[in-house]
Steps between C-alpha positions, in 0.01 A plus 500: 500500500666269206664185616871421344508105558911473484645158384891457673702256304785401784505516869861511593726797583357764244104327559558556893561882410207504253261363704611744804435802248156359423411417824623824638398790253195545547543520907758819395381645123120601462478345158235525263428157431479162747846298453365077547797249567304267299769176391865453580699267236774298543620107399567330833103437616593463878710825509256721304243367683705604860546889317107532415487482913754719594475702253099605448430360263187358343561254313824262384624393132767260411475580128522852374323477177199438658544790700571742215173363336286543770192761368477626912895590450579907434846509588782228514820561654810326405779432804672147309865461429573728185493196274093463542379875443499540136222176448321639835471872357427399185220240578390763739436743248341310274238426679438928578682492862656747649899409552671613768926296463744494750859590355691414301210478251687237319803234473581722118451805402312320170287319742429896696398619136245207424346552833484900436353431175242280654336727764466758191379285284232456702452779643586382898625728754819392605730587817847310609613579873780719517373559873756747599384788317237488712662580845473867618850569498551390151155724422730807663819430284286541176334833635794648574665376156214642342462820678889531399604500864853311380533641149642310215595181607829384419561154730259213627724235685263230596593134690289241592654244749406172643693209659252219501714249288821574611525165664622200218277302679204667431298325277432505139154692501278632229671838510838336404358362199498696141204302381283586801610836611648594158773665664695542846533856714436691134153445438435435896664820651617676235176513313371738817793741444424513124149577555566758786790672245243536273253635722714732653742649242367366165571277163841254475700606198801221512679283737803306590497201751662226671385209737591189664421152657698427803316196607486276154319183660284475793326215631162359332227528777376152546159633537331687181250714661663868573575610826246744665709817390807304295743799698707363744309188630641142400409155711774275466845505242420281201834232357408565157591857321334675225635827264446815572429702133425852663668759632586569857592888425463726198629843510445746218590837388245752359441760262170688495339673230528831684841497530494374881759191556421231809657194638267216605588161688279211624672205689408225763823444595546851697554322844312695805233664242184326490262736300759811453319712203660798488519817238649840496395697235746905489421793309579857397324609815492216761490132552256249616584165689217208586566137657268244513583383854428865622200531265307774647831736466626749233799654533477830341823721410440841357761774409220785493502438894713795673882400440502454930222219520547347196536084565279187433196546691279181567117529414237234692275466179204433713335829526169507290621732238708209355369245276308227648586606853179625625311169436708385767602569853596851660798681421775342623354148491673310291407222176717195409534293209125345480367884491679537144311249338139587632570880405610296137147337519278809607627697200421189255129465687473917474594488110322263385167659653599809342535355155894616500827316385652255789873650596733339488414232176634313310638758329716551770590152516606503155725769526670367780502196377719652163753644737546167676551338145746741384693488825476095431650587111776735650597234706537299243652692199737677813384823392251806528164422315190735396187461666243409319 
């Protein structure tokens, strides 16, 4: 059986959930090929060092180029701040390695084309980890889109709502900062909605936005290294304050080139929500309704039911005819969050043994990544702008 030696660059929040879908998919998917945690990356020796443990790892790295030029190295998988991924990918493929980028795939939409260009330039497979495409219930919303169980689709209304930073005490984190993250609750939360829109109903034709920053200084942690997940978790309160250049909330309109219209909001200032991703997406013929915090659920409304039983009715997307499902537990035995990203994972691992295009790429990065910009314009110029 062939050996994929992966190479992790960053062992925080998004390298916990990697390493949980490596260390987990093969236990649950029958794959093709043998998945080896070979070398996690990251700067701060002692900490990297403490992940390789916990984590499974093999081996640890404090500097990432050596990683991504390491000849025992097939795949390397990106889970930095926004800022770092375009050098990363494009080192990476450079050197013939698979690439496998957590979202956003870049601070700038230029940046998302150079690193596109890259992986075809050399002819690298390429995935970025839109993870919730891969959940069963999501898997059921775009079979019954397809199988035209809704019809046309005219409306997708889609929030996503934390409440980490609500507290002006909370301190000034990587995430807060446009020249790490690139941009606030946009490119964070809003990128997922983007991607899912896309997914789900198809292409962005123009938009119209607005945002804000509530909070315009926080205090400067006195401490540079990140916290372990950088949502929520703070030490002490720091004296001395530091700007805040992203945005707490953007909320845009839609227009799709199909002629559907949607709504879409992403905040962390929604107090009481911690990881609300919601969507409703009506059509000619019915509706469909997912939320993240009830992520093995469909809601399902259909106006071909008989007129006296017609309602929402709830679907458990656990049952083995869904995607993903059966490599898991019994019907009726639910996943969580963690499952999402080793069903992400198996279907990299089963594509690349077959020789077939990684989904979703970087092509899908890229086009989300021109709807966040031209929200970002709209903002700007205060009116509707053409996607690109």
């Amino acid at each position: 059986m062939k050996e994929i030696n992966v190479g992790l660059i960053g062992y925080k929040f998004m390298g916990k959930a990697h390493s949980f879908a490596y260390k987990n998919v093969s236990l649950f998917f029958d794959l093709p090929v043998k998945v080896v945690m070979k070398v996690i990356c990251g700067r701060t020796e002692k900490a990297v060092s403490q992940a390789k443990e916990r984590f499974g790892w093999q081996e640890y790295e404090t500097d990432w180029k050596k990683v991504v030029e390491r000849k025992d190295i097939d795949l390397i998988d990106i889970t930095t701040p926004p800022n770092a991924h375009k050098d990363i990918a494009i080192q990476a493929a450079k050197n013939g390695k698979i690439v496998f980028c957590e979202k956003p795939l870049a601070s700038t939409l230029k940046d998302a084309y150079e690193m596109l260009e890259a992986v075809e330039k050399y002819k690298v497979k390429h995935a970025i980890c839109f993870n919730y495409r891969k959940l069963p219930a999501v898997g059921l919303a775009k079979k019954l889109i397809e199988q035209g169980k809704i019809g046309k689709i005219y409306h997708m209304r889609a929030v996503y709502l934390q409440d980490w930073i609500v507290d002006p005490d909370f301190p000034l984190v990587w995430r807060l900062q446009k020249s790490v993250a690139g941009s606030g609750a946009h490119g964070d939360l809003n990128a997922h909605l983007i991607d899912m829109a896309r997914y789900l109903v198809g292409e962005f034709d123009e938009v119209c936005g607005i945002n804000e920053t509530f909070i315009k200084e926080r205090p400067i942690l006195k401490e540079k290294e990140e916290l372990e997940t950088g949502l929520g978790e703070f030490k002490e309160k720091a004296e001395e304050k530091g700007i805040v250049d992203v945005d707490d909330t953007t909320i845009f309109l839609v227009r799709f080139r199909n002629g559907a219209i949607g709504s879409f909001e992403a905040t962390r200032f929604a107090v009481g929500r911690k990881n609300h991703q919601r969507f409703e997406i009506n059509g000619s013929k019915g509706s469909i309704v997912f939320n993240l915090e009830r992520l093995n659920e469909l809601e399902f409304y259909s106006r071909e039911d008989e007129q006296d039983s017609q309602g929402f009715r709830t679907i458990l997307a656990t049952d083995a005819t869904h995607p993903y499902a059966g490599n898991w537990w019994p019907a009726g035995h639910i996943i969580g969050y963690g499952e999402s990203f080793v069903n992400m994972v198996a279907d990299i691992f089963n594509s690349i043994s077959k020789g077939e295009n990684l989904s979703p790429n970087f092509y899908d990065g890229v086009k989300c990544q021109e709807v966040l910009e031209a929200v970002d314009q709209s903002i700007k110029e205060r009116k509707w702008i053409k996607v690109k």
